[in-house]
C-alpha positions as CSV (number, residue, x, y, z in Angstrom):
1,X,11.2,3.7,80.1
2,X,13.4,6.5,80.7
3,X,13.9,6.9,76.5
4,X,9.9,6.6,76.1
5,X,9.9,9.6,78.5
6,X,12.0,11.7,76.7
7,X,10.9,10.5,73.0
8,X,7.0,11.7,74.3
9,X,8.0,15.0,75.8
10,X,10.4,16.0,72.7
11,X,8.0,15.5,70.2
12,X,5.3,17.8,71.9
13,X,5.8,21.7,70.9
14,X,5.6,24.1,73.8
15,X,6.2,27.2,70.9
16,X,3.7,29.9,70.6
17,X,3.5,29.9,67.1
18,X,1.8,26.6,66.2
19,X,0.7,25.3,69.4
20,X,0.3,21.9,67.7
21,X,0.4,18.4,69.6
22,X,2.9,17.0,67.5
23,X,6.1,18.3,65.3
24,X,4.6,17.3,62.0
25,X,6.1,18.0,58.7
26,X,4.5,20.2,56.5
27,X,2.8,18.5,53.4
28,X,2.6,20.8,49.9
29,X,0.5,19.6,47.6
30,X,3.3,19.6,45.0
31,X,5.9,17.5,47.2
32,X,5.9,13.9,46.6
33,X,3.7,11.6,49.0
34,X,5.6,10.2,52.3
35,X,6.3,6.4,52.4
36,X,5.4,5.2,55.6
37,X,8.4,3.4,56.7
38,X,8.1,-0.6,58.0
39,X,9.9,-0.5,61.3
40,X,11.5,-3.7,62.2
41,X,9.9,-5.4,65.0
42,X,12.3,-6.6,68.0
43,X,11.6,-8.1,71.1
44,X,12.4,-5.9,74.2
45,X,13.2,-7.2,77.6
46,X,10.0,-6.8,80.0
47,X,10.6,-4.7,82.8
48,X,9.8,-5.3,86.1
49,X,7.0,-3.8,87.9
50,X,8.8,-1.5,90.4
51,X,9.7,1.6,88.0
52,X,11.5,4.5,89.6
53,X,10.5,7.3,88.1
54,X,13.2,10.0,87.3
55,X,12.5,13.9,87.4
56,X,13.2,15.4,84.2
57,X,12.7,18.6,83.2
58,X,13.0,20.0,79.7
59,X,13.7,23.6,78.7
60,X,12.0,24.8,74.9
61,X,13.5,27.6,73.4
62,X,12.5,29.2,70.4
63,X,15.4,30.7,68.0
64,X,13.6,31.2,64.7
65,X,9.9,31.0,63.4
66,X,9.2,26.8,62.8
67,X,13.0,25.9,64.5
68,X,13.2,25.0,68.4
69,X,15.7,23.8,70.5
70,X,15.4,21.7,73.6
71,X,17.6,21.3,76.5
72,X,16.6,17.9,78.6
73,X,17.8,17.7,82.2
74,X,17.2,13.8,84.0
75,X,18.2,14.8,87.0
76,X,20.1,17.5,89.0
77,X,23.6,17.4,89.8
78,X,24.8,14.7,92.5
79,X,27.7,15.0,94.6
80,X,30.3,12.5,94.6
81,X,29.4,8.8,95.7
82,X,31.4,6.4,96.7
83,X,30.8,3.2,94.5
84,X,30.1,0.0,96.9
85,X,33.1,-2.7,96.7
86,X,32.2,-6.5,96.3
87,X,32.6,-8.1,99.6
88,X,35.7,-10.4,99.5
89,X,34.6,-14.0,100.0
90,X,36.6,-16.0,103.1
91,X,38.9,-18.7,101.2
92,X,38.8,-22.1,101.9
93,X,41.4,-24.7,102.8
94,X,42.1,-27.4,100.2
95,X,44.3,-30.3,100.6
96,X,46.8,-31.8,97.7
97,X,44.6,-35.0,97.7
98,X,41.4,-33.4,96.7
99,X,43.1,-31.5,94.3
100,X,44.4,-34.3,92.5
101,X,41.2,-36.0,93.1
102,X,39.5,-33.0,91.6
103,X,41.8,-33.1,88.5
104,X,41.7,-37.0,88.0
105,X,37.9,-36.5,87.8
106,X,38.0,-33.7,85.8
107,X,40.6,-35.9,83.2
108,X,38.2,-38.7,83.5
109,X,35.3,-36.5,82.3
110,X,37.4,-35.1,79.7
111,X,38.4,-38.6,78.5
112,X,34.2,-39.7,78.7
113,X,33.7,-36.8,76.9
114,X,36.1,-36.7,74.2
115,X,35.0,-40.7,73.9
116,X,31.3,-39.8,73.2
117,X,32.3,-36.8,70.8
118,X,34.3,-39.7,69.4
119,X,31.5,-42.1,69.1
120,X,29.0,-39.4,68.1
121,X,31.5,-38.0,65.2
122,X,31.9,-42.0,64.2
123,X,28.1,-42.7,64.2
124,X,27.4,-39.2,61.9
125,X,30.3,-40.5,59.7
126,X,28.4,-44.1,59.8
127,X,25.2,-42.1,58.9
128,X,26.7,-40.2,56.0
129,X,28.6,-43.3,54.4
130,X,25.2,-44.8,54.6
131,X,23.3,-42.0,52.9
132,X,26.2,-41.5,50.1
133,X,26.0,-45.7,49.7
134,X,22.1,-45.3,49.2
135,X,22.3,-42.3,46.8
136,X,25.4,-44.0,44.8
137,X,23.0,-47.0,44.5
138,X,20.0,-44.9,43.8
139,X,22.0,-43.0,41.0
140,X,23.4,-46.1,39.7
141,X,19.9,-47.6,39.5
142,X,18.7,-44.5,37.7
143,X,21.0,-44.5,35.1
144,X,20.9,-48.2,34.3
145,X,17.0,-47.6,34.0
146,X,17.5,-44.2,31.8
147,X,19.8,-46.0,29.8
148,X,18.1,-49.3,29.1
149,X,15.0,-46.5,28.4
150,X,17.3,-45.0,26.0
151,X,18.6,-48.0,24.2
152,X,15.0,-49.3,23.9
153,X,13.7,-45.5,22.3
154,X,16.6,-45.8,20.3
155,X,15.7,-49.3,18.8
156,X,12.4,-48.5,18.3
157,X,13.6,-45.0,16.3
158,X,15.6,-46.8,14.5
159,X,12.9,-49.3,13.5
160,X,10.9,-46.4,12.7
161,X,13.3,-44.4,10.1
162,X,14.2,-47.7,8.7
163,X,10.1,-48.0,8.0
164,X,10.1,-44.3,6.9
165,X,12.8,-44.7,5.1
166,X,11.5,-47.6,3.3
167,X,8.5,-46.7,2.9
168,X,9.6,-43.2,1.3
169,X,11.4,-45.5,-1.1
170,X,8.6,-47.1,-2.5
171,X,7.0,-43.5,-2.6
172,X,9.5,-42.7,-4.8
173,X,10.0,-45.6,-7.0
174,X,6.3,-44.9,-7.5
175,X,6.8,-41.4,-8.1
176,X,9.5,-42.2,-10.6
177,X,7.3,-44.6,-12.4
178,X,4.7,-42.1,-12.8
179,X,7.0,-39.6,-14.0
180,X,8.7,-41.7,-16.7
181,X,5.1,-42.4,-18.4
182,X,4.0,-38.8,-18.5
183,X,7.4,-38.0,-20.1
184,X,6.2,-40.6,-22.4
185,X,3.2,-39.4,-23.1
186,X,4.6,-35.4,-23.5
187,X,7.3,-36.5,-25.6
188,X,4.9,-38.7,-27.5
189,X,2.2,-35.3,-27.4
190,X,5.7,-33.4,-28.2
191,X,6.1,-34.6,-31.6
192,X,2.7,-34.9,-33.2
193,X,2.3,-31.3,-32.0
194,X,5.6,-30.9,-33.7
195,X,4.5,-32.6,-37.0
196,X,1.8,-30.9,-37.1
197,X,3.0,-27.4,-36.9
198,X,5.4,-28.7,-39.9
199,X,2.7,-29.1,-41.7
200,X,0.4,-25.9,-40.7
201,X,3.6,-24.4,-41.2
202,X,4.2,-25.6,-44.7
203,X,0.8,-24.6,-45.6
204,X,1.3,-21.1,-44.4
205,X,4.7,-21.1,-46.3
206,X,2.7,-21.8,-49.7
207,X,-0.2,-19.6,-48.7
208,X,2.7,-16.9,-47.9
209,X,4.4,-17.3,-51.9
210,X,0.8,-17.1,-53.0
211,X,-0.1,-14.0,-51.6
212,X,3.6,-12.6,-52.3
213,X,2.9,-13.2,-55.8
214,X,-0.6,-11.6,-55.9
215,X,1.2,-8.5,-54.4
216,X,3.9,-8.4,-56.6
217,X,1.6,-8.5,-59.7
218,X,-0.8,-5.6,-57.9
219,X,2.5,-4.0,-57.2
220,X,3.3,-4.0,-60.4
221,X,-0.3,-2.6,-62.1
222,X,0.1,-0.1,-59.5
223,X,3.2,1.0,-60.1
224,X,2.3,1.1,-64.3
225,X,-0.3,3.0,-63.5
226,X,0.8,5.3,-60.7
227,X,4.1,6.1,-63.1
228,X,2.1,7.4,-65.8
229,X,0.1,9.5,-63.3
230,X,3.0,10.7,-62.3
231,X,4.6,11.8,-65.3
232,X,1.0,13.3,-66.0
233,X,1.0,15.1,-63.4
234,X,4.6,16.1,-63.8
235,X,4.2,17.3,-67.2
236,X,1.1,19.0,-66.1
237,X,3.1,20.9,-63.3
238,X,5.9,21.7,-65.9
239,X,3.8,23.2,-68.3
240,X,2.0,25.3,-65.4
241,X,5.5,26.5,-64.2
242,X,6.4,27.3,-68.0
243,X,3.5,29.1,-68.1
244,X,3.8,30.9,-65.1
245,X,7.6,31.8,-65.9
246,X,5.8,33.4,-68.8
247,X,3.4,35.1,-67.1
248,X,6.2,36.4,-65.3
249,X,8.6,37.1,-68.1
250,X,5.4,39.1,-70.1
251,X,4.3,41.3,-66.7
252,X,8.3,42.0,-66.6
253,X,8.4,43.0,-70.2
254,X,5.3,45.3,-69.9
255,X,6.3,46.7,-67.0
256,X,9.5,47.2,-68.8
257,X,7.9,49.0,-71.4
258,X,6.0,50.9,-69.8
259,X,8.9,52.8,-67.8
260,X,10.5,52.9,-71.1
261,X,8.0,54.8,-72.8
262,X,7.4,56.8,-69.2
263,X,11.0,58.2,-69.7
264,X,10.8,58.3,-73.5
265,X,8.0,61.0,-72.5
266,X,10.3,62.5,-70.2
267,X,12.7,63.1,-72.3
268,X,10.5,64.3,-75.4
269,X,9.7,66.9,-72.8
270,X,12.5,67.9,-71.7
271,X,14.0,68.3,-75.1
272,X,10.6,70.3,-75.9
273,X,11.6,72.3,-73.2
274,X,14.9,73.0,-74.4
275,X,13.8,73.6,-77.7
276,X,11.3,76.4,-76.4
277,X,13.8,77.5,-74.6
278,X,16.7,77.9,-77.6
279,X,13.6,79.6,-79.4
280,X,13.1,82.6,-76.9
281,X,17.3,83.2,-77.0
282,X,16.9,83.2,-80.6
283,X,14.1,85.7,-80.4
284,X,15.4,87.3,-77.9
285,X,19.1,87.8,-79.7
286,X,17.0,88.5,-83.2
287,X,15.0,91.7,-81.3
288,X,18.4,92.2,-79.8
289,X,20.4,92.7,-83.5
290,X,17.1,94.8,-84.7
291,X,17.7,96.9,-82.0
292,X,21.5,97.8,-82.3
293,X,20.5,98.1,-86.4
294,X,17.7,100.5,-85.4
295,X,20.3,102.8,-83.0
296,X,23.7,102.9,-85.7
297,X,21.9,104.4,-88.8
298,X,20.6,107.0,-86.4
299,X,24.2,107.5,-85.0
300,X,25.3,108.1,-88.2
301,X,22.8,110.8,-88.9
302,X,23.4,112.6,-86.1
């Protein structure tokens, strides 16, 4: 009571800043939602119906904006009390002979006890041979009837691979059968195909020498006629190369000729040239005598 007091009063803020019921945590909307936590349920002892209330008082102090402190008083200060001694109980006075009476009947219920524990330990281990006697049976019984299961499923297996197995035998013998009379009839198919292409072949070979010869023969025509084509044309193409060798050779000689005469004419003029030239010296050394003639007669006469 006294704890459901103090839990109620604590968690009511007296501060001037929020003036709120209840300390409550405050929620952001980015912080991660609060689990609610499963408190585990216990039985608490009833209390009686005469409560005596205790004074408390409780003392809120603010230190810091959001942060409190609290100071809970129960109860003032009490001066020292005494603390009240059990009252001794007045002893009694036993004799010897009860006390041995006392003990005797205590071994005797000891002995009555330790019998029944006895008996009751001696009937459980009864019970349990019993039960392990039962389950050793029951076990036993189930095995004998999983393994006469399991010889009987393993007859009738066996009788059924032997039947598969025979049966797959017969299959095959079949099978084999079958497969010797198509090789038979392949190898049978096998060599009239084969005598048959002898023959196509045969014909083809004859056909072949046939057409070899015809070839040879055209080959031949061909060739008779193609070689004197040939030497046609080669003789044609000599005769045009002779010809053109003397087109060449005349051209040359023209050409040849005609600078020939070009510096024939040349020289005719420069030996003209000369020759005029050789005639004006002469001239000139003839008028040159006349003179000197002309100027020693009249030396002499004067």
């Amino acid at each position: 009571m006294l704890i459901g007091l103090v839990r109620d009063s604590v968690m009511q803020c007296f501060c001037h800043t929020c003036r709120a019921p209840g300390i409550l945590p405050a929620v952001s909307r980015r912080s991660a939602p609060i689990k609610k936590i499963n408190k585990i349920r216990s039985k608490q002892p009833r209390l009686s119906k005469k409560v005596k209330f205790i004074t408390t008082e409780i003392r809120c102090q603010e230190k810091s904006r959001g942060g409190l402190s609290y100071e809970v008083i129960l109860a003032e200060p009490a001066p020292n009390v005494a603390v009240p001694k059990r009252p001794v109980t007045p002893g009694k006075n036993v004799s010897v002979e009860e006390i041995e009476q006392k003990l005797k009947a205590a071994e005797e219920r000891r002995i009555s006890l330790e019998a029944k524990k006895m008996a009751d330990i001696s009937n459980k281990l009864a019970k349990v041979e019993e039960a392990t006697r039962k389950k050793d049976e029951i076990t036993n019984e189930f095995i004998t009837q999983t393994k006469e299961q399991l010889e009987s499923k393993m007859e009738q297996h066996v009788e059924k691979r032997d039947a598969i197995i025979s049966d797959m035998k017969e299959k095959l013998k079949i099978h084999a059968q079958e497969i010797e009379k198509t090789r038979e009839t392949l190898e049978q198919q096998k060599a009239n195909e084969q005598k048959a292409i002898e023959e196509k072949l045969k014909i083809a070979q004859s056909l072949r020498d046939e057409n070899i010869k015809k070839m040879l023969d055209r080959l031949k025509e061909h060739n008779t006629i193609k070689i004197a084509e040939i030497k046609s044309q080669n003789d044609q193409l000599e005769c045009q190369k002779l010809e053109e060798k003397a087109r060449i050779y005349e051209n040359k000689l023209f050409a040849a000729e005609q600078k020939r005469e070009k510096e024939l004419q040349k020289k005719i003029e420069k030996v003209q040239k000369l020759e005029r030239r050789a005639e004006l010296v002469r001239q000139n050394k003839a008028q040159a005598q006349d003179m000197e003639g002309q100027q020693s007669p009249i030396a002499s006469s004067g």
